[in-house]
C-alpha positions as CSV (number, residue, x, y, z in Angstrom):
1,X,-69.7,-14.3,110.9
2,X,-72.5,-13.1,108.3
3,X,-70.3,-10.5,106.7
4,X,-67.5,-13.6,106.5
5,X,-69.8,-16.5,104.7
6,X,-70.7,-13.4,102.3
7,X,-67.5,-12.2,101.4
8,X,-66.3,-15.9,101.0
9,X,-69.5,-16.8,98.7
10,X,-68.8,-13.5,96.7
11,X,-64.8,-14.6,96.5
12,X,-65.9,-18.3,95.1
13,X,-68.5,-17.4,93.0
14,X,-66.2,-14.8,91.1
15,X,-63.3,-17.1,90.6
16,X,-65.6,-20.3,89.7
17,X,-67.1,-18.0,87.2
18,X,-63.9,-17.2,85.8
19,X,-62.8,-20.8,85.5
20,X,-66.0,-22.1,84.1
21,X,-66.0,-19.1,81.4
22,X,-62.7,-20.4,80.4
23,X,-63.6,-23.4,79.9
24,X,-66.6,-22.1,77.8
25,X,-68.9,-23.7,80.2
26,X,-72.7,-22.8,79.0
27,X,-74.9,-25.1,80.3
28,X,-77.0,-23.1,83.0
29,X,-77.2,-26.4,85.0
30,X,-73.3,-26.7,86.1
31,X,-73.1,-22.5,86.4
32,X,-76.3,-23.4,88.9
33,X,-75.4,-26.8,90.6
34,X,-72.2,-25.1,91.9
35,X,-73.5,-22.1,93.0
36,X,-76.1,-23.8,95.0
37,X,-73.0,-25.8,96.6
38,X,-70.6,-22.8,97.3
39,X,-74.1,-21.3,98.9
40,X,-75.0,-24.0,101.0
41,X,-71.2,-24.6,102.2
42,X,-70.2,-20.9,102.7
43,X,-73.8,-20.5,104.9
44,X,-72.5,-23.0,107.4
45,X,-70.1,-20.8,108.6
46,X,-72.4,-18.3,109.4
47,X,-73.8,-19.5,112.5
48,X,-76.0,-18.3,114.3
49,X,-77.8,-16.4,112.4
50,X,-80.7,-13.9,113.3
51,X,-84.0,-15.3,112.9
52,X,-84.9,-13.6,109.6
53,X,-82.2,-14.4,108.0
54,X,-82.3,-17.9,108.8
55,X,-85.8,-17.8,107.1
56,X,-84.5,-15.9,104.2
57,X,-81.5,-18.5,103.8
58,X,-84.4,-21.7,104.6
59,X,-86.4,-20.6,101.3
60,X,-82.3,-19.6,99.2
61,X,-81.6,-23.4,100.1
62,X,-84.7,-25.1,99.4
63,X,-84.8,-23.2,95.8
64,X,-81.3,-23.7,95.3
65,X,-82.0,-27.9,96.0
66,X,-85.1,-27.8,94.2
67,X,-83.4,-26.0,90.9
68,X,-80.2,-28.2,91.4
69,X,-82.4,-31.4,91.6
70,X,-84.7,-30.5,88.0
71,X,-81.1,-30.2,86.1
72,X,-79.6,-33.2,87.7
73,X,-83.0,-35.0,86.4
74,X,-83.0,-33.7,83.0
75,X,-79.2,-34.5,82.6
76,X,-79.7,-38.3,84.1
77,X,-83.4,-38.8,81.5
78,X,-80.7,-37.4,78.6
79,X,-78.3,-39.7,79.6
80,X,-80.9,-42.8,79.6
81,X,-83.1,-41.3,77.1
């Protein structure tokens, strides 16, 4: 199921990239907000997963919400600012 999520997170991220480059996308916030979504949602459907990865994918997710949390504030205090 591993080998699945990855080849599924690897297939996203390619064609998102692709589409976003099109639309001369540049702000690192969206390229990051959407990775962190196709990350979290393809890692769902690799359960269960061994221990140490499920540690290794614990600390991806937290830094991936934490990163995807500083742009969504910056973006809101330009928005109100």
């Amino acid at each position: 199921m591993l080998k699945q999520a990855l080849i599924i997170q690897l297939t996203l991220t390619g064609i998102i990239t692709a589409f976003l480059q099109y639309l001369n996308v540049e702000s690192l916030g969206v390229y990051l907000s959407i990775y962190a979504i196709i990350y979290l949602t393809s890692m769902l459907l690799a359960e269960p997963m061994p221990r140490r990865v499920r540690r290794i994918h614990f600390i991806m997710s937290a830094l991936l919400v934490a990163a995807f949390t500083y742009f969504a504030v910056i973006k809101v205090m330009q928005i109100l600012g």
